[in-house]
N, C-alpha and C positions, 0 to 999 in steps of 0.2 A: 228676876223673871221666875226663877224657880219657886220661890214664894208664892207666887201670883198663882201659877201653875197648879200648887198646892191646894189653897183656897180655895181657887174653884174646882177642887175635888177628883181634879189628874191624878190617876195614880201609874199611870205608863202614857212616855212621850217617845216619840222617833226624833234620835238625833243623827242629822247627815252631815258630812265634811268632816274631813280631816284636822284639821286644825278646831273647829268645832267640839268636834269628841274627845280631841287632845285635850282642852279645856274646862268640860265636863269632868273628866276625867282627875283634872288636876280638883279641882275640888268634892270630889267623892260622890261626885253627884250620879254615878251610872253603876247598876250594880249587876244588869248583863249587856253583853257584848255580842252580836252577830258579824261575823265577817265571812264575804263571799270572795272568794278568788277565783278569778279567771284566769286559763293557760295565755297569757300573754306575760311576758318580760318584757319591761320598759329596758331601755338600753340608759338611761340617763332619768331615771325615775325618784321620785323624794323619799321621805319615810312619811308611812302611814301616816301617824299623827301627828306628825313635829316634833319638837323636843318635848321631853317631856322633865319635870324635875328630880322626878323617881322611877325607881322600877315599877310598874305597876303587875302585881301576880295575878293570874287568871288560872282557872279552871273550868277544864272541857265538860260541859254537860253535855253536848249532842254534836253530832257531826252528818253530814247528808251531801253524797253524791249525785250530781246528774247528769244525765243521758249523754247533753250537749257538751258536758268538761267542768262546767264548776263545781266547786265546792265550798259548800255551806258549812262554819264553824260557830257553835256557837256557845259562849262561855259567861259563867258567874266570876264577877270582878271581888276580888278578895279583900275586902276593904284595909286589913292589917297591913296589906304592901302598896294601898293605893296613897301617891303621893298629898 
């Protein structure tokens, strides 16, 4: 799929899901990251992306607060720590 993507001259795609981005992830295919948190606590909640095989390193390039509580994080994936 990523090939294909390619080809036809993508050069930024949105990936949503958890297990999704885990997987993107795992093969080096995502090179920033936006994550939004909302003030809610799951009481019995999973991890973000799944397991993952490796540490994946990230770096913060921006950060944005709003009004309503979220906050917007958003980061370049370090390819030397990405699994």
């Amino acid at each position: 799929m990523l090939q294909r993507i390619a080809a036809e001259g993508f050069r930024h795609v949105y990936v949503d899901g958890g297990r999704t981005i885990g997987s993107f992830l795992e093969t080096g295919a995502i090179d920033k990251l936006t994550v939004t948190l909302i003030p809610i606590l799951l009481g019995s909640g999973l991890p973000l992306f799944g397991p993952l095989t490796a540490d994946v390193r990230l770096s913060l390039e921006a950060s944005r607060v709003f009004e309503f509580g979220f906050v917007q994080l958003t980061y370049r994936v370090e390819k030397t720590g990405a699994a």
